[in-house]
N, CA, C and O atoms as a printed pandas DataFrame, in Angstrom:
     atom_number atom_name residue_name chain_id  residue_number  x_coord  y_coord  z_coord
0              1         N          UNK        A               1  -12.804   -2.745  -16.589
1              2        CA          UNK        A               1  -13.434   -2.641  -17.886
2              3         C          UNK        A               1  -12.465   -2.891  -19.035
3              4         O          UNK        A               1  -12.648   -3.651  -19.986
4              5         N          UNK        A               2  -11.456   -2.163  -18.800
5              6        CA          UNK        A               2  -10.469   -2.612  -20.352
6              7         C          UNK        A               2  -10.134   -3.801  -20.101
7              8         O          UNK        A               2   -9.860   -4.183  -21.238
8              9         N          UNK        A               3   -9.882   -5.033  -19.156
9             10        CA          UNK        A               3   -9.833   -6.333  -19.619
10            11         C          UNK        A               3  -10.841   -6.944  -19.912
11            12         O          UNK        A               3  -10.593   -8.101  -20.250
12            13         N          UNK        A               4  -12.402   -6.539  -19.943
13            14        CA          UNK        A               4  -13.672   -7.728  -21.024
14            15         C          UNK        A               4  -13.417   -6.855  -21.908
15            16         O          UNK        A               4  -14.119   -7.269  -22.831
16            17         N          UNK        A               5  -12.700   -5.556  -22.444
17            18        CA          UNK        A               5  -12.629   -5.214  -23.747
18            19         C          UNK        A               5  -11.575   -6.194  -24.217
19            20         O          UNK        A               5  -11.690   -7.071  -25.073
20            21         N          UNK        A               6  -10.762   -5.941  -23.648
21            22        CA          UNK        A               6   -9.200   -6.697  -24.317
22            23         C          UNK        A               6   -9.424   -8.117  -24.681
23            24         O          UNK        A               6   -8.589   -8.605  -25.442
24            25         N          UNK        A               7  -11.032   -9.359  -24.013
25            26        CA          UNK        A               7  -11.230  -10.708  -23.848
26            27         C          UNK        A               7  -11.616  -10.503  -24.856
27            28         O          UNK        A               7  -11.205  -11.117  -25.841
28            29         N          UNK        A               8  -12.914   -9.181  -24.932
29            30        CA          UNK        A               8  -13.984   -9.470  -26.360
30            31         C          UNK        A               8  -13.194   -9.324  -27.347
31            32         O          UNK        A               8  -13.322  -10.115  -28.282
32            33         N          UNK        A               9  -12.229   -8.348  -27.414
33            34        CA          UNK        A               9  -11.326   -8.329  -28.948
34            35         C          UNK        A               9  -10.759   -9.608  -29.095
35            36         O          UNK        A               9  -10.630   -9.983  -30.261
36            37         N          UNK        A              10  -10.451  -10.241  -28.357
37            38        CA          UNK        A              10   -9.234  -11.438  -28.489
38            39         C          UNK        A              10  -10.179  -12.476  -29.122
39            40         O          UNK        A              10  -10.150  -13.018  -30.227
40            41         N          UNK        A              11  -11.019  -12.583  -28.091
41            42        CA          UNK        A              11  -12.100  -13.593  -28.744
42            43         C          UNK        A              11  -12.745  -13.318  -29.814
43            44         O          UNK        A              11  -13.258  -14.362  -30.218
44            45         N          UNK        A              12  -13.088  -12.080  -30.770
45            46        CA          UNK        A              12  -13.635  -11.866  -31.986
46            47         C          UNK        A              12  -12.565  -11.619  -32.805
47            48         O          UNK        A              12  -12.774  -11.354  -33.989
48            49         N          UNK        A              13  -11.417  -11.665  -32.349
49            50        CA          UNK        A              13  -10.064  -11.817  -33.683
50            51         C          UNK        A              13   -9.926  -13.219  -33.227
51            52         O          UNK        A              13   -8.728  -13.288  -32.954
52            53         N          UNK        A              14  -10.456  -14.389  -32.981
53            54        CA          UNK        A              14  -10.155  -15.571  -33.075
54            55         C          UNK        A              14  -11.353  -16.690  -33.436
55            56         O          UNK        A              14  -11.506  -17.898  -33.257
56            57         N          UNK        A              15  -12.057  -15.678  -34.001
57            58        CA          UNK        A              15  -13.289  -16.322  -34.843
58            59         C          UNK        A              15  -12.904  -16.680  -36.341
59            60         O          UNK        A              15  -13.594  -17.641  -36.682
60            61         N          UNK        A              16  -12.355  -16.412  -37.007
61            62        CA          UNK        A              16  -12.483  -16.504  -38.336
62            63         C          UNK        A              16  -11.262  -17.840  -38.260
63            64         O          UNK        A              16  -11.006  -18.500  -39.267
64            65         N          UNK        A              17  -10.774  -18.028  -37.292
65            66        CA          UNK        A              17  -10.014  -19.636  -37.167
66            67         C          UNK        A              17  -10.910  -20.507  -37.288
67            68         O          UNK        A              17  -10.762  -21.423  -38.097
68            69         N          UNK        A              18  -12.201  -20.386  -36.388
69            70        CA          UNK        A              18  -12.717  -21.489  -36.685
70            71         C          UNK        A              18  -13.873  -21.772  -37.756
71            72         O          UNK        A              18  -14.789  -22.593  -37.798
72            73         N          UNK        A              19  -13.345  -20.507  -38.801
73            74        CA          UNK        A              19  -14.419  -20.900  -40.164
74            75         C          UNK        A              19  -13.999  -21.917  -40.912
75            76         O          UNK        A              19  -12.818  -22.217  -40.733
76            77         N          UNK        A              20  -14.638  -22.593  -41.757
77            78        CA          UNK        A              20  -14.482  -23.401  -42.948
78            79         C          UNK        A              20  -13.823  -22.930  -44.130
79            80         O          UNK        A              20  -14.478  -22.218  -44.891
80            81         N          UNK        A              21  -12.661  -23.204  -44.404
81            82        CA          UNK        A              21  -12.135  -22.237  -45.482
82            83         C          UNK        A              21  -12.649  -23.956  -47.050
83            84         O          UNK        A              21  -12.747  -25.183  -47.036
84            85         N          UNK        A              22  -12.803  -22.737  -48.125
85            86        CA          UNK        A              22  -13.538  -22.999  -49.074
86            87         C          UNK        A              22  -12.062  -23.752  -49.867
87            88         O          UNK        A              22  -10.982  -23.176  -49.737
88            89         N          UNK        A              23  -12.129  -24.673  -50.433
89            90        CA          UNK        A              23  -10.857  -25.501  -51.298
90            91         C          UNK        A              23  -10.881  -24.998  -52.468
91            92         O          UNK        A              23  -11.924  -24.786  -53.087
92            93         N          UNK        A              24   -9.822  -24.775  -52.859
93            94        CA          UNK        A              24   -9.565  -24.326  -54.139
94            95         C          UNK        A              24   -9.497  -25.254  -55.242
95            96         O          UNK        A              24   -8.560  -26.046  -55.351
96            97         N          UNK        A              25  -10.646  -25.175  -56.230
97            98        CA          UNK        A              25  -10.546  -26.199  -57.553
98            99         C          UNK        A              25   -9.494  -26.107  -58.718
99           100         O          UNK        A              25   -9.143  -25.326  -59.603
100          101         N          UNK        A              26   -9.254  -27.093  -58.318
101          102        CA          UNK        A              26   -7.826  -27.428  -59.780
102          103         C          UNK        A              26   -7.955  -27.550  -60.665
103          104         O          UNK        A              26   -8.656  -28.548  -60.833
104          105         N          UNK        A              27   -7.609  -26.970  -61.805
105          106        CA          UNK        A              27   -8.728  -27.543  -63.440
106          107         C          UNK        A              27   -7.152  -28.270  -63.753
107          108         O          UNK        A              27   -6.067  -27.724  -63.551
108          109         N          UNK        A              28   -7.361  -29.514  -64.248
109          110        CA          UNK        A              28   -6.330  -29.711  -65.367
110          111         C          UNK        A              28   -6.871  -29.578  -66.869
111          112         O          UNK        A              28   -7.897  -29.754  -67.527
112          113         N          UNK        A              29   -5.267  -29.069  -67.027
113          114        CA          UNK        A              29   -5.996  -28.413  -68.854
114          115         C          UNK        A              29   -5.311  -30.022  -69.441
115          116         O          UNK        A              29   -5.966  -30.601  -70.308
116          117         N          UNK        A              30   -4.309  -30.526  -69.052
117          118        CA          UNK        A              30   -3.259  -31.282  -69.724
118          119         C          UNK        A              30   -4.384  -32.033  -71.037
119          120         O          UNK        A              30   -4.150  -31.966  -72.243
120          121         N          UNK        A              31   -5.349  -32.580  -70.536
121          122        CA          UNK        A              31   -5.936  -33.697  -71.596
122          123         C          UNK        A              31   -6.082  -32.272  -72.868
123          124         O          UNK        A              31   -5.835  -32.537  -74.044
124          125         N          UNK        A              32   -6.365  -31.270  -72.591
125          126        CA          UNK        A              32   -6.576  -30.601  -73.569
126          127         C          UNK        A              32   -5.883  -30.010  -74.128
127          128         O          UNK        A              32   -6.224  -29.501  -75.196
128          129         N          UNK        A              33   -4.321  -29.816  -73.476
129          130        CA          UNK        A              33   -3.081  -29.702  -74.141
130          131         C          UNK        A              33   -2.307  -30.760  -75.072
131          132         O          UNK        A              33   -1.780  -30.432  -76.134
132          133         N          UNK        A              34   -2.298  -32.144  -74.523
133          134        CA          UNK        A              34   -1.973  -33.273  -75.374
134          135         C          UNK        A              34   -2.644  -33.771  -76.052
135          136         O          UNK        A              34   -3.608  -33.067  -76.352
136          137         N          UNK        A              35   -2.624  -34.953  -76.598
137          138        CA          UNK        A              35   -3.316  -36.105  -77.292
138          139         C          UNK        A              35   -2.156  -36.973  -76.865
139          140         O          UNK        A              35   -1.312  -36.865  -75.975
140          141         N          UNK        A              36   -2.456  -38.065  -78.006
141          142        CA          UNK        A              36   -1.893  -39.771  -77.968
142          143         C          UNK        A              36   -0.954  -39.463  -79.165
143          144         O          UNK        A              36   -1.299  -38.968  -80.237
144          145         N          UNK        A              37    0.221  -39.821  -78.816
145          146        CA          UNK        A              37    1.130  -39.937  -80.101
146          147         C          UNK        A              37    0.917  -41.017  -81.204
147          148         O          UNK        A              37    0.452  -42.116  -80.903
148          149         N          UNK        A              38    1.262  -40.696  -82.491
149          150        CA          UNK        A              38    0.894  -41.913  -83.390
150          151         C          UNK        A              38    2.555  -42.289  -83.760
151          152         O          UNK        A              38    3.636  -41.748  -83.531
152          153         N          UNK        A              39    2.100  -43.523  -84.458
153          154        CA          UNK        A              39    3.936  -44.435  -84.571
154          155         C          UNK        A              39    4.261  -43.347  -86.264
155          156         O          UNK        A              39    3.674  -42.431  -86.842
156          157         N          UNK        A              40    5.102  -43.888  -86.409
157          158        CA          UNK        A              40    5.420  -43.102  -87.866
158          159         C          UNK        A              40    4.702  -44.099  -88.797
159          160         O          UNK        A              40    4.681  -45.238  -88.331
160          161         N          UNK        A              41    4.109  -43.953  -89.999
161          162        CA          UNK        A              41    3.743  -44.724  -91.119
162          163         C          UNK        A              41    4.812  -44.683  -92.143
163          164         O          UNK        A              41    5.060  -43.631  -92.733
164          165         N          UNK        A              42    5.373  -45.638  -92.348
165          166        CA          UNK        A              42    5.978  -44.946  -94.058
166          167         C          UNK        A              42    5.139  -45.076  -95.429
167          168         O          UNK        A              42    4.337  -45.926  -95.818
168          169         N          UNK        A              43    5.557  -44.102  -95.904
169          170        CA          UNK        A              43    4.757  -43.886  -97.541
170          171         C          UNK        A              43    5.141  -45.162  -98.200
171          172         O          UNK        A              43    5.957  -46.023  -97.869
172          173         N          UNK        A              44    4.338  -45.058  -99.222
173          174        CA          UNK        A              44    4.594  -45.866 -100.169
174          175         C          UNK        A              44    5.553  -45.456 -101.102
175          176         O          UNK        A              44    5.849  -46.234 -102.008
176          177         N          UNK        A              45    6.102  -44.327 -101.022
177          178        CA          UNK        A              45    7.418  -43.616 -102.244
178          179         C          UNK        A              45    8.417  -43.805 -101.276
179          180         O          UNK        A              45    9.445  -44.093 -101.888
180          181         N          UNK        A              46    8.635  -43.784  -99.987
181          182        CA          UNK        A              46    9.139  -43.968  -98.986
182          183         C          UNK        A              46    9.441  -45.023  -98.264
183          184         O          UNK        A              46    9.684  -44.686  -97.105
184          185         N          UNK        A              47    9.540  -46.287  -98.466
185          186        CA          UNK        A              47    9.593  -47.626  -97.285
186          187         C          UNK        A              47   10.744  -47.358  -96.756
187          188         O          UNK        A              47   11.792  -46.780  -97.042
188          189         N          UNK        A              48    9.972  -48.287  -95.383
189          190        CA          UNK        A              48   11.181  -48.158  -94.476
190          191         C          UNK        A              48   12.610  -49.257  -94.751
191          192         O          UNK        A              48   12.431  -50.409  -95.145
192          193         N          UNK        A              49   13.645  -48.840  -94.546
193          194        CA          UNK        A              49   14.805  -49.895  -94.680
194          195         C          UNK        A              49   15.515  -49.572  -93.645
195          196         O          UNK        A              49   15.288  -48.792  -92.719
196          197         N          UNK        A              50   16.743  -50.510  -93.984
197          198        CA          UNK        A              50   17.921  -50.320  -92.690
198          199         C          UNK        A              50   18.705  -49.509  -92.644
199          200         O          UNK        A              50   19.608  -49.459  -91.809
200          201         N          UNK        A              51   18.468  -48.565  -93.714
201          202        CA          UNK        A              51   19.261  -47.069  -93.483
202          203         C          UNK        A              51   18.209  -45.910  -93.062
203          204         O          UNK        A              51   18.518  -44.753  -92.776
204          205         N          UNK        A              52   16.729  -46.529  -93.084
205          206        CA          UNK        A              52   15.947  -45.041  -92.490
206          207         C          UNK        A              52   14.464  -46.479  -91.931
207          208         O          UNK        A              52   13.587  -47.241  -92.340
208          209         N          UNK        A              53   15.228  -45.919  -90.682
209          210        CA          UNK        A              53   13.924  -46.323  -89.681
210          211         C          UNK        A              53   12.918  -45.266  -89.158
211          212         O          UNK        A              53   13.309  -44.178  -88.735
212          213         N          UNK        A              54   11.723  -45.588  -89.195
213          214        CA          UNK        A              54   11.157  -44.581  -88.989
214          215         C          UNK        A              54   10.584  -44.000  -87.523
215          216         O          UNK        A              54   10.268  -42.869  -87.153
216          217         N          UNK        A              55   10.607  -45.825  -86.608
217          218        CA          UNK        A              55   10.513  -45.784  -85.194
218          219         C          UNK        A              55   11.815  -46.329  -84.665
219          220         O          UNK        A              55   12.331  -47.102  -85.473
220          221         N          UNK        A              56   12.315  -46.208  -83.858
221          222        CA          UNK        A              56   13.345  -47.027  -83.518
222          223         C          UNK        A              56   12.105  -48.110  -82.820
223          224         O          UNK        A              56   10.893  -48.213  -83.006
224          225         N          UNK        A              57   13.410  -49.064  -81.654
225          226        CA          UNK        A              57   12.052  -49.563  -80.451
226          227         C          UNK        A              57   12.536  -48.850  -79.136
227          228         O          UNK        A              57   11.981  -49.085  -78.063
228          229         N          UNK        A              58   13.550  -48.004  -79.244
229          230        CA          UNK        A              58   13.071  -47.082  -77.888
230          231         C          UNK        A              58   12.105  -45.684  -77.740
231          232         O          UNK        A              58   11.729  -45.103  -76.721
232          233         N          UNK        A              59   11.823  -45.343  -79.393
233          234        CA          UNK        A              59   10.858  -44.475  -79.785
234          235         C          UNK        A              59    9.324  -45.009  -79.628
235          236         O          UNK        A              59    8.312  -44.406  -79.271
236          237         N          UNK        A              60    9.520  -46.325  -80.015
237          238        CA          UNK        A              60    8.397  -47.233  -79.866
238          239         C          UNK        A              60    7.709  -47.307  -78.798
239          240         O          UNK        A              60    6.544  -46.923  -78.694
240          241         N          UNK        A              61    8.651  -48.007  -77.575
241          242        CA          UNK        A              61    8.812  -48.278  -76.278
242          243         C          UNK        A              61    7.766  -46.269  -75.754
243          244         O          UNK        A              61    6.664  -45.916  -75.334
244          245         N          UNK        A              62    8.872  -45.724  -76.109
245          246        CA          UNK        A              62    8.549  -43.819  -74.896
246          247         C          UNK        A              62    6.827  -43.958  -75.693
247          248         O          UNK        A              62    5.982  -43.986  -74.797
248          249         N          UNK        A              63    6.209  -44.040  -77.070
249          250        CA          UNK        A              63    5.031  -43.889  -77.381
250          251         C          UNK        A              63    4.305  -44.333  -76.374
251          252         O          UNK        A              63    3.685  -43.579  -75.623
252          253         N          UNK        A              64    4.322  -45.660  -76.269
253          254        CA          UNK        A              64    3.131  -46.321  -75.954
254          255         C          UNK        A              64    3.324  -46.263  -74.369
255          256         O          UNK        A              64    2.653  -47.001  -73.648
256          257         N          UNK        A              65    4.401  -45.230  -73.766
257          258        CA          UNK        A              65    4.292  -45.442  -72.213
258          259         C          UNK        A              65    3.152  -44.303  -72.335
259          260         O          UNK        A              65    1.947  -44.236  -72.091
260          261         N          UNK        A              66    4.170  -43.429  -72.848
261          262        CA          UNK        A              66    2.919  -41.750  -72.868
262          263         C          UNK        A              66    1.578  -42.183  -73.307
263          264         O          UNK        A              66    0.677  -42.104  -72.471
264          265         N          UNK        A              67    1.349  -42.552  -74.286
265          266        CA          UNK        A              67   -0.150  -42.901  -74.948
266          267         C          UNK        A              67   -1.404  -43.892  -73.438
267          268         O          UNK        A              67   -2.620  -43.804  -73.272
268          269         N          UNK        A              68   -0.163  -44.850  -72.534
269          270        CA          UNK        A              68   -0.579  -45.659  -71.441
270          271         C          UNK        A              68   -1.349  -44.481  -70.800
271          272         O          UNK        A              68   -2.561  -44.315  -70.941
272          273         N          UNK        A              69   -0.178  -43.334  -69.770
273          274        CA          UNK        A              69   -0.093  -42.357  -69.541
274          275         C          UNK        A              69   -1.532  -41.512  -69.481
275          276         O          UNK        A              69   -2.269  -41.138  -68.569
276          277         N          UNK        A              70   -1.541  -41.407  -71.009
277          278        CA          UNK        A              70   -2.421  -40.235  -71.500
278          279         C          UNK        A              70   -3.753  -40.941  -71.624
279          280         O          UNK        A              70   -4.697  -40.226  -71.286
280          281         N          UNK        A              71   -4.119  -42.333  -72.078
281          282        CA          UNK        A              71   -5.207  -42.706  -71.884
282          283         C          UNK        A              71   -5.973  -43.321  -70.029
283          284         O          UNK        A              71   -7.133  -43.694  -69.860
284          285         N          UNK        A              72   -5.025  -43.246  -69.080
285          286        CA          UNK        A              72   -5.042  -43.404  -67.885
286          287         C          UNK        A              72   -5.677  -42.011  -67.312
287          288         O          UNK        A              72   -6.487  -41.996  -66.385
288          289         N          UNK        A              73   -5.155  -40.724  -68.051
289          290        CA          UNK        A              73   -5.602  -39.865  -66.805
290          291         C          UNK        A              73   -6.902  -39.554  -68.091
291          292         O          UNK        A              73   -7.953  -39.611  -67.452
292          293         N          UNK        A              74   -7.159  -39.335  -69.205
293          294        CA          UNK        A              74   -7.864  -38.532  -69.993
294          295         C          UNK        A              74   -8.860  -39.112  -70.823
295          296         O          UNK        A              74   -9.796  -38.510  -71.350
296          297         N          UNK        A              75   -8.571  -40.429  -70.912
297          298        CA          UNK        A              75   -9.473  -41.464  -71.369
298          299         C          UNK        A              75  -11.128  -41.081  -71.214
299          300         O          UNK        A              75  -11.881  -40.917  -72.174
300          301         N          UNK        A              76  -11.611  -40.954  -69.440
301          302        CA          UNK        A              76  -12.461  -40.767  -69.044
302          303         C          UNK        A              76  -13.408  -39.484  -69.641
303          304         O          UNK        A              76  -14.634  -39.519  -69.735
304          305         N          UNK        A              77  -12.703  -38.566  -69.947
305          306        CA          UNK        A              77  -12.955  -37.391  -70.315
306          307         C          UNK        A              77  -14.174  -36.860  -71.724
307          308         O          UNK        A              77  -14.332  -35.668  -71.987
């Protein structure tokens, strides 16, 4: 008798292996943490010259990767 006890325990602690475990949903917040960067404008009391730039082109360049970036995953949204 204590070994079909010892089978039935074994076998009902080895049920919940073969349940379906439920997936856990991922929220991304990011689109709702960022936006799209804008370039700098200069004023009109303000123009830009060769002592004050207001984008470089590697400032230029990092914008429009992120903005690529950001309209790739959030666009849809």
């Amino acid at each position: 008798m204590p070994k079909k006890l010892f089978a039935v325990i074994l076998l009902c602690g080895m049920l919940p292996a073969c349940a379906t475990r439920e997936t856990r949903l991922t929220v991304d917040t990011s689109c709702a943490a960022f936006r799209a960067i804008s370039f700098a404008v200069p004023s009109k009391t303000n123009s830009e010259t060769a002592d004050n730039l207001y984008d470089t082109q590697a400032t230029v360049d990092e914008i429009m990767n992120h903005n690529a970036r950001w309209d790739a995953l959030c666009s849809m949204r």
